[in-house]
N, C-alpha and C positions, 0 to 999 in steps of 0.2 A: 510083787509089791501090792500091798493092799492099799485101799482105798475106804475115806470115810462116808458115812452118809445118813444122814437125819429121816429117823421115819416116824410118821405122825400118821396116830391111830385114830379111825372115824368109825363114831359108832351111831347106833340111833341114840338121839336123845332123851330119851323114854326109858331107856335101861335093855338087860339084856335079855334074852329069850333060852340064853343055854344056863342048865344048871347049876348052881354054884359050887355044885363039886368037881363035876367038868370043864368049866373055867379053870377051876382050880387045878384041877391036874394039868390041862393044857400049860397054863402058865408057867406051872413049878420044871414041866418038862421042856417045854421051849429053854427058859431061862438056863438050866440046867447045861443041855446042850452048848448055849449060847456060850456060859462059861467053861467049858470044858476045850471049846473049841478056841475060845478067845475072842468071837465075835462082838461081845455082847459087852457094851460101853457103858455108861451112865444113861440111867432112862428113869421115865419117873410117870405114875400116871396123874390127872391134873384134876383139880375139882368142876363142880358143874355149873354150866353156863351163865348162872345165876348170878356167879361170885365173877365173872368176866368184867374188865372195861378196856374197851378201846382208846388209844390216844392217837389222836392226829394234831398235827400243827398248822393252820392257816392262818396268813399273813401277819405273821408274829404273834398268833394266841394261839394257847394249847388250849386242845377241848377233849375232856375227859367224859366219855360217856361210860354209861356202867349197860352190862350185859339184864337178860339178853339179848341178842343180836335178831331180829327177822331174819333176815337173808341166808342162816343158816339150815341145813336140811339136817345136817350132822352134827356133831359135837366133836371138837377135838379131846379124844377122852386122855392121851397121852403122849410121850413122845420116847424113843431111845436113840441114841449113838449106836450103829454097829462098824465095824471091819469086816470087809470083803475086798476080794480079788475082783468081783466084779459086782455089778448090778444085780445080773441073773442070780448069781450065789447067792446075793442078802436076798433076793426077793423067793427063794427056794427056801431057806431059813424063815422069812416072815412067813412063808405058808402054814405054817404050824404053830403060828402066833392063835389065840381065839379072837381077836379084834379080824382077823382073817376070814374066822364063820360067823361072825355077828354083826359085821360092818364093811369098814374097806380101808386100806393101812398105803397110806402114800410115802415110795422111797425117794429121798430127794440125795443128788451125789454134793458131796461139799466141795465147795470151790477156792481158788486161792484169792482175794481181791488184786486188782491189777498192780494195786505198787507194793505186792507182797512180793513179785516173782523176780 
């Protein structure tokens, strides 16, 4: 039985330091794989920091601030849906992601909320 799980791609902010040809093949072969195997859900990469805003709600007012953010080191440059049997699996698959050698790609497992079950 497989399992879903959201992974969001961390890159430097500044941009990247490998090739854009080899990005590009990395990517076109990750992806590649991803479908062939079925892994590979909807994903999408995200614009830059720039174009970001935050919302929070405090004591009945929203406060919409626009990016960017200080407190980042990273940039969340993307995000995908995969399937896997496990964690280790997706995270064997995202090795061969290029946000892998250019950054750092956090897998999160998805969960049910409590009055789903």
């Amino acid at each position: 039985m497989t399992q879903k799980f959201l992974v969001l791609h961390l890159t430097d902010p500044t941009g990247s330091d490998l090739p854009r040809e080899e990005d590009k093949r990395m990517l076109e072969r990750w992806a590649e794989e991803g479908e062939k195997t079925g892994a590979l859900g909807p994903g999408a990469p995200v614009a830059g920091r720039d174009s970001a805003k935050s919302v929070v709600v405090r004591d009945g007012r929203t406060i919409v601030t626009d990016g960017p953010f200080p407190e980042f080191k990273e940039w969340f440059a993307g995000y995908d849906l995969l399937e896997a049997e496990t964690i280790d699996e997706a995270a064997a698959y995202m090795a061969t992601h290029p946000s892998a050698v250019l950054g750092r790609i956090l897998i999160l497992p998805t969960v049910r909320l409590p009055w789903e079950e």
